[in-house]
C-alpha positions as CSV (number, residue, x, y, z in Angstrom):
1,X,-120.8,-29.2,99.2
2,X,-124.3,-29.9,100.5
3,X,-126.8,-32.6,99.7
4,X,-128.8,-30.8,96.8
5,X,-125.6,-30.5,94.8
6,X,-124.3,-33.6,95.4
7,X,-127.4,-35.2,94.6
8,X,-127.3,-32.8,91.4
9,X,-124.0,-34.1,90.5
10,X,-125.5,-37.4,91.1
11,X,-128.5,-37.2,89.1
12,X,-126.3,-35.5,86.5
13,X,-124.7,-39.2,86.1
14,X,-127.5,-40.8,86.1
15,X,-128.9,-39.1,82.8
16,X,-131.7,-41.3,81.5
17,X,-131.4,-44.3,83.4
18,X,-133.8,-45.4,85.5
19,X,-133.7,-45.3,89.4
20,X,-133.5,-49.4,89.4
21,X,-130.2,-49.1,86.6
22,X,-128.8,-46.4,88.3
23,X,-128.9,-48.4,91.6
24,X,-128.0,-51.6,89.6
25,X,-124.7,-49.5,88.6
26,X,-123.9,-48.2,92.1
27,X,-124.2,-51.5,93.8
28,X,-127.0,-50.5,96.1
29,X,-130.6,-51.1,96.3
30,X,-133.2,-49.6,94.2
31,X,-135.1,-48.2,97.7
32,X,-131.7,-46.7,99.0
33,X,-131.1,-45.6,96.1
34,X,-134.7,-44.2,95.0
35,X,-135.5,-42.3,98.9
36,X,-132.1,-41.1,98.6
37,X,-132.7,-39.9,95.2
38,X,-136.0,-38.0,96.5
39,X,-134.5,-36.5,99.1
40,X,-136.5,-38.3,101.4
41,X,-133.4,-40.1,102.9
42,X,-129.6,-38.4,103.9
43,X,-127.0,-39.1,101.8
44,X,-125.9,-41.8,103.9
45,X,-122.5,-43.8,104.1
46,X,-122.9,-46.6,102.0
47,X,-123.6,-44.1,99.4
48,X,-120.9,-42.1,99.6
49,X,-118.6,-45.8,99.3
50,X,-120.6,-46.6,95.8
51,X,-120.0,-42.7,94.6
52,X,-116.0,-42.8,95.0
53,X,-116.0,-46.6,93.8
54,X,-118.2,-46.2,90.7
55,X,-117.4,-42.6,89.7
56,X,-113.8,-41.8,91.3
57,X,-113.5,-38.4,89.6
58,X,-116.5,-37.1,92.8
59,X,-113.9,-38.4,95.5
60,X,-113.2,-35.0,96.3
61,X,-116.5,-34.1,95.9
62,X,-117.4,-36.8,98.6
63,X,-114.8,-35.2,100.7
64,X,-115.5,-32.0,100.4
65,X,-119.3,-32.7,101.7
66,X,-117.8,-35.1,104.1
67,X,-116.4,-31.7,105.7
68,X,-119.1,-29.7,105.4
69,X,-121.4,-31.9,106.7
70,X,-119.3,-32.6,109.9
71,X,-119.0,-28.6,110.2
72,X,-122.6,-27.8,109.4
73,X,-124.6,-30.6,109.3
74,X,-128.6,-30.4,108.1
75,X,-131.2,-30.5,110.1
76,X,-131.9,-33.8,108.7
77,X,-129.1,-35.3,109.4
78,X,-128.7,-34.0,112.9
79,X,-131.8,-35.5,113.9
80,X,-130.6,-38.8,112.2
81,X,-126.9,-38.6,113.3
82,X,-125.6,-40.2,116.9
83,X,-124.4,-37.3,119.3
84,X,-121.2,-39.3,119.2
85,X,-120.7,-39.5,115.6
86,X,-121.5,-35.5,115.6
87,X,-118.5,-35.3,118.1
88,X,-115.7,-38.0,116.5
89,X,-116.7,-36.5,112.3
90,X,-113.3,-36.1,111.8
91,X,-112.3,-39.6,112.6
92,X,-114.9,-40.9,110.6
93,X,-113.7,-38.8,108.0
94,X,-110.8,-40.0,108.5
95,X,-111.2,-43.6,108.4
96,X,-113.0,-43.1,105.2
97,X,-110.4,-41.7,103.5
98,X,-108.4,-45.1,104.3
99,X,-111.0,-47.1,103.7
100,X,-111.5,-45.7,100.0
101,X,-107.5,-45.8,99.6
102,X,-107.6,-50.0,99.9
């Protein structure tokens, strides 16, 4: 899964409310939420947390891009990503996973 259809699958939830109730429901700001939105921002960690907690039926979704992104990751988010975090994905992935199970 890539960012366009994860933020399609976001945006999909989001339906008719506004950027600001859509962030209000995720538990993040209205500017994370809004450049992230845009595409003007990765899809970035604290993100992914509010997806799983507010809709856990896109866990696997989250998962899914989680592995993709550590196998292919964009341009975008190589530029922004550590060369360390590119080389320990999996145990990021991994600590995600049980993070999201406490």
């Amino acid at each position: 899964m890539n960012d366009t259809e994860l933020r399609q699958k976001l945006q999909d939830r989001q339906g008719d409310m506004t950027d600001s109730q859509f962030a209000r429901k995720l538990g993040v700001s209205v500017q994370l939420w809004s450049m992230t939105h845009l595409g003007k921002r990765p899809i970035c960690m604290t993100i992914l947390k509010a997806i799983v907690k507010t809709y856990p039926e896109l866990q696997q979704e989250v998962f899914n891009y989680l592995g993709d992104y550590a196998s292919t990751p964009s341009e975008s988010h190589q530029n922004r990503m550590s060369a360390e975090l590119r080389k320990n994905m999996r145990v990021v992935i991994g600590k995600v996973r049980k993070w999201l199970r406490t």
